[in-house]
C-alpha positions in Angstrom: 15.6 6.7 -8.5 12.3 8.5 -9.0 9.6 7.4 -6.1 7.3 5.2 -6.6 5.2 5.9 -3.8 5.2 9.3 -2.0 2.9 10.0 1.4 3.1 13.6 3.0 1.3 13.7 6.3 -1.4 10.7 5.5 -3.7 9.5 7.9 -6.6 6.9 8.2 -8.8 7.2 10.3 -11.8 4.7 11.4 -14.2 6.2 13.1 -12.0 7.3 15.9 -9.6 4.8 15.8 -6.4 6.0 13.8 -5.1 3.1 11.1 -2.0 4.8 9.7 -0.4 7.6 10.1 0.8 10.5 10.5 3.4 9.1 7.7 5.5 11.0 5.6 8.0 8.6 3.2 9.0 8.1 0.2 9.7 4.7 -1.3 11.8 4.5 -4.4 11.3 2.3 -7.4 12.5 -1.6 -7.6 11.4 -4.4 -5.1 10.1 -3.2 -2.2 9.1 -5.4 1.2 6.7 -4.0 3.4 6.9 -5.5 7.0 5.1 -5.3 10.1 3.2 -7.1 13.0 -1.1 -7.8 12.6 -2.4 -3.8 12.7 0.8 -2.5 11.7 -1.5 -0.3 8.8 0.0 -2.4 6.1 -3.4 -3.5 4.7 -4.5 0.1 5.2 -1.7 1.5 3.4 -2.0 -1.1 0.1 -5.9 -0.1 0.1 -4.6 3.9 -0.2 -2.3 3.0 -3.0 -5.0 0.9 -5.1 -7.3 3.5 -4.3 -10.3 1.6 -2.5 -10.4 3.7 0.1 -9.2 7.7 0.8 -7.0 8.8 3.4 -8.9 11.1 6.2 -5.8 13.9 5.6 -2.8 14.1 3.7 -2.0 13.4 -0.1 -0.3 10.1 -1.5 0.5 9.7 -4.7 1.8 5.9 -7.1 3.9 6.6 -9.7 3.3 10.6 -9.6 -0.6 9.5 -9.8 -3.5 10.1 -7.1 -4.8 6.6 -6.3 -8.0 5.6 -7.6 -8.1 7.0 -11.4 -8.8 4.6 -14.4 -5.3 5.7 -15.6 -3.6 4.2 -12.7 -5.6 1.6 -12.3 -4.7 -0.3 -15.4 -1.1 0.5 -14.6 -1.5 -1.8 -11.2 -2.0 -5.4 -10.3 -3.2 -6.8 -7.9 -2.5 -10.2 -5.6 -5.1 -9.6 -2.7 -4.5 -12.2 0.3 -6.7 -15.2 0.7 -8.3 -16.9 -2.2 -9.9 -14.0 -3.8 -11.6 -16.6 -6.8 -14.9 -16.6 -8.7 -16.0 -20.4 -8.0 -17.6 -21.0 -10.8 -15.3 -19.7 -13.6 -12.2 -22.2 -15.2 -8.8 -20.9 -14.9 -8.7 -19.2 -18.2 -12.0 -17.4 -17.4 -11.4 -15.9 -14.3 -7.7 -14.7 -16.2 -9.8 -13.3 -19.0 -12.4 -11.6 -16.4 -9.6 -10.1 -15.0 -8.4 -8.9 -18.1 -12.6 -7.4 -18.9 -12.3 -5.2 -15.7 -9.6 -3.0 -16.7 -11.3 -2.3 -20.0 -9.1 -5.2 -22.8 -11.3 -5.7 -25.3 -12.9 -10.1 -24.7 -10.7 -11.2 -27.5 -7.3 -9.8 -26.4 -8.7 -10.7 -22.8 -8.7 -14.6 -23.6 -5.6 -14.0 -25.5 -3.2 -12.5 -23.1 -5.1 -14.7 -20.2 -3.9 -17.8 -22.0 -0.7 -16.5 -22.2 -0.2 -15.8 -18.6 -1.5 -19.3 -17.7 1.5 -20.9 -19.7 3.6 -18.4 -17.9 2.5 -19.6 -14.2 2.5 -22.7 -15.0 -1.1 -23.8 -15.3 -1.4 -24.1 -19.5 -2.7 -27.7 -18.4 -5.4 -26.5 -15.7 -6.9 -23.8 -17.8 -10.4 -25.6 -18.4 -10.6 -26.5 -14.7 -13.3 -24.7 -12.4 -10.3 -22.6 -10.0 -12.3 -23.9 -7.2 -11.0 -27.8 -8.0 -7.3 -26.0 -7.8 -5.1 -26.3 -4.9 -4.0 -23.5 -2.6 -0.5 -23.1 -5.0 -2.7 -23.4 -8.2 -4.9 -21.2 -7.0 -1.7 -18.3 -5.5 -0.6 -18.7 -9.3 -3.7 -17.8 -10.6 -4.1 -14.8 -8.7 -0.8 -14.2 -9.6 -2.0 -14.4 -13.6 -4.8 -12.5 -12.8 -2.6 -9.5 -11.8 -0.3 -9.8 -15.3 -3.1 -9.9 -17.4 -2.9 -6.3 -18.7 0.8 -6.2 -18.2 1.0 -4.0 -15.5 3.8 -1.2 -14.3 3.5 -2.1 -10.9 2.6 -5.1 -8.8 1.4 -5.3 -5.5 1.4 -8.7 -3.5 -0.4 -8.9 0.0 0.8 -12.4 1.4 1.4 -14.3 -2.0 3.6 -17.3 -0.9 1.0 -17.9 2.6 0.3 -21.4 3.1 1.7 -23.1 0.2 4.3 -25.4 0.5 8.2 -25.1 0.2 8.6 -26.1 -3.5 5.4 -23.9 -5.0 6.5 -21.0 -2.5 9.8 -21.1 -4.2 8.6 -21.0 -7.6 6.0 -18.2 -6.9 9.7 -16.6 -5.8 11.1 -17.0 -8.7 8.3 -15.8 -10.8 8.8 -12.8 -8.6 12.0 -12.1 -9.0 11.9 -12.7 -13.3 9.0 -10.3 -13.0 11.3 -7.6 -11.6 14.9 -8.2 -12.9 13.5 -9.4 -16.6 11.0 -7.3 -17.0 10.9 -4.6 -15.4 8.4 -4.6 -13.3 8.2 -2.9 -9.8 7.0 -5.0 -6.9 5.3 -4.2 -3.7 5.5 -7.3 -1.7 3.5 -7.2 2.1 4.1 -9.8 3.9 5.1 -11.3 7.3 7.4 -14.0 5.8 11.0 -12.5 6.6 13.4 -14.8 4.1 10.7 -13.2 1.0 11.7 -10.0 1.6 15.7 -10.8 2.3 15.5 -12.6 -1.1 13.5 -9.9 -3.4 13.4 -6.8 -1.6 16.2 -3.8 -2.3 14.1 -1.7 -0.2 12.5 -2.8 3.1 9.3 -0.2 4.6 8.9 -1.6 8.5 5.2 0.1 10.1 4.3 -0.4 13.3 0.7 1.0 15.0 0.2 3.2 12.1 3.3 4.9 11.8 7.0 3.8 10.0 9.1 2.0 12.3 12.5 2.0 9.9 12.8 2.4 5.6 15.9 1.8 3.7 17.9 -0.8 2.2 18.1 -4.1 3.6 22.0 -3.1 4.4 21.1 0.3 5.5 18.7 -1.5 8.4 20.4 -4.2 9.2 23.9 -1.4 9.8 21.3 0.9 11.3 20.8 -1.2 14.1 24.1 -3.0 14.8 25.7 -2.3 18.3 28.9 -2.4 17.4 31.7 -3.6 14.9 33.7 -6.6 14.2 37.3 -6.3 14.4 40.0 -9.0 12.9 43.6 -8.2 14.0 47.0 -9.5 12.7 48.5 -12.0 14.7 47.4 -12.6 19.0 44.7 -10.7 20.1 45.3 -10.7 23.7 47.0 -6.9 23.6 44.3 -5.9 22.0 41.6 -7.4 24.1 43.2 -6.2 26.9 43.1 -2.5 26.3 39.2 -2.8 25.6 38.6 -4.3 29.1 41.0 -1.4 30.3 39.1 0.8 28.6 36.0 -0.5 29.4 35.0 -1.6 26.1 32.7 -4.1 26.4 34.0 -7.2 23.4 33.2 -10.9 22.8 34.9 -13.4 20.7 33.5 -14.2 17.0 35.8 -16.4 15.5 37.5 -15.1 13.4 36.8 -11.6 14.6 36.0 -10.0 18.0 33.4 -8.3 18.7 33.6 -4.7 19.9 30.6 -2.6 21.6 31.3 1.0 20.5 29.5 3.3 18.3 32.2 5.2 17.3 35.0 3.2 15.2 37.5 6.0 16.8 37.5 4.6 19.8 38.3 1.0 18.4 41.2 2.5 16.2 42.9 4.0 19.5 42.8 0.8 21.4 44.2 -0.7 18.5 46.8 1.8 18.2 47.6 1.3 21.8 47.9 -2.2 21.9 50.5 -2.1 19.0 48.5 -4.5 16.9 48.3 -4.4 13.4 44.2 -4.7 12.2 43.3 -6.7 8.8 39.3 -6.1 9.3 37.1 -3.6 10.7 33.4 -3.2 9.5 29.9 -2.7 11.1 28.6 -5.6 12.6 25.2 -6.3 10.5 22.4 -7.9 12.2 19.7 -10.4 10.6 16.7 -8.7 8.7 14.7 -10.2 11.6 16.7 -8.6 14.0 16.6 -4.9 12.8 12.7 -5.6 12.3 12.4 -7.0 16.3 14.8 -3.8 17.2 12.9 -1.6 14.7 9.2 -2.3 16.7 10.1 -2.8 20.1 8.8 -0.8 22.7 6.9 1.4 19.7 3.1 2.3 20.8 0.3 4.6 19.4 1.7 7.5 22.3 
């Protein structure tokens, strides 16, 4: 797939503290989650994409655009974290507003914002100042706010924080319909590990500036696996024996044992040797928390 992000030796710099960087990646189209502890440079990095701020070196580019033009702009929108409202402004206004500031005319503005509002849910809280909404109403309305002017891509910062289970799984699911449905490509940072196993098809871990592990969610949890599970065809014991001989260190997993070994040679001799016939042999895949635990330990600015 073409990228949808690329960055080729980009760094931030504040003053002399370094944000991000040096990072070179490239991050393909579809749903992608990007992970990382507090000062991983995952705010840093969504601020380069929108455009708000330039890197200090390097070039980045969204959807074969520099960040920051009017063009791209009205291609992206935005779910900032935190409540991000105007107050004073009903629902349908601040969706309308919204709409103003990437240049829709008023009309199709208050159009399209109504239309949005029935989409998230809120059709009957459109005349209500957004500052009488709850935290879900008002994560929805942000939400609308970014669809107003039927963006190409979307970038979330933190969209499901501090709602509660049932609205946090409906803001999924608009999430996912968003994507699959209609085509639209998602950016989703955040710290909440089961969003990303749900939507993401690409994962982006940063850690003190720099990329700690990309790839599919299979790729990183395989990446980081110590081993492989093996199921055999009838007793195990030969088999288990000739790993101890070996020195192969192995553990039981009902139904399957787990082998230490890189190399799936070395399981395939033992298994050879011990006469027994094996029905299952695969990497052994570890949690998406896992890989991201594995993926930042021990990583530092050095």
């Amino acid at each position: 797939m073409a990228p949808l992000v690329e960055l080729e030796e980009v760094t931030k710099l504040y003053g002399a503290q370094q944000a991000l960087g040096p990072v070179t990646l490239s991050i393909p189209e579809g749903t992608v989650g990007l992970l990382g502890p507090n000062g991983a440079g995952k705010s840093t990095l969504v601020r380069l994409m929108l455009g708000l701020i330039k890197p200090t070196s390097g070039t980045i580019r969204v959807m074969g655009e520099e960040p920051g033009t009017r063009a791209l702009r009205r291609r992206i929108g935005y779910v900032p974290e935190g409540e991000a409202i105007f107050p004073d402004l009903t629902g349908v206004e601040a969706v309308a507003y919204a709409g103003r500031l990437v240049g829709m005319s008023p009309a199709d503005a208050l159009q399209r914002a109504h239309q949005v509002l029935d989409y998230v849910e809120l059709s009957e809280a459109r005349y209500r100042f957004v500052e009488k909404y709850s935290t879900g109403m008002k994560q929805r309305l942000k939400l609308a706010q970014a669809l107003v002017h039927d963006p190409d891509l979307l970038i979330l910062d933190e969209p499901t924080e501090g709602v509660d289970p049932e609205v946090r799984l409906r803001l999924l699911d608009f999430i996912q319909e968003l994507s699959r449905e209609y085509g639209i490509q998602i950016l989703l940072s955040t710290h909440i590990l089961p969003d990303v196993e749900r939507l993401a098809a690409h994962v982006v871990v940063l850690n003190v500036g720099r990329v700690a592990a990309h790839g599919t969610l299979q790729e990183l949890r395989a990446q980081r696996a110590k081993g492989y599970l093996v199921r055999v065809h009838g007793p195990h014991d030969a088999f288990t024996e000739t790993l101890t001989k070996r020195g192969i260190p192995w553990t039981m997993s009902p139904p399957n044992i787990q082998v230490s070994a890189e190399d799936p040679k070395v399981i395939l001799k033992a298994l050879t040797e011990a006469g027994v016939v094996v029905r299952h042999l695969a990497p052994q895949q570890v949690s998406l928390g896992e890989a991201f635990e594995q993926a930042v330990e021990g990583q530092t600015n050095a």
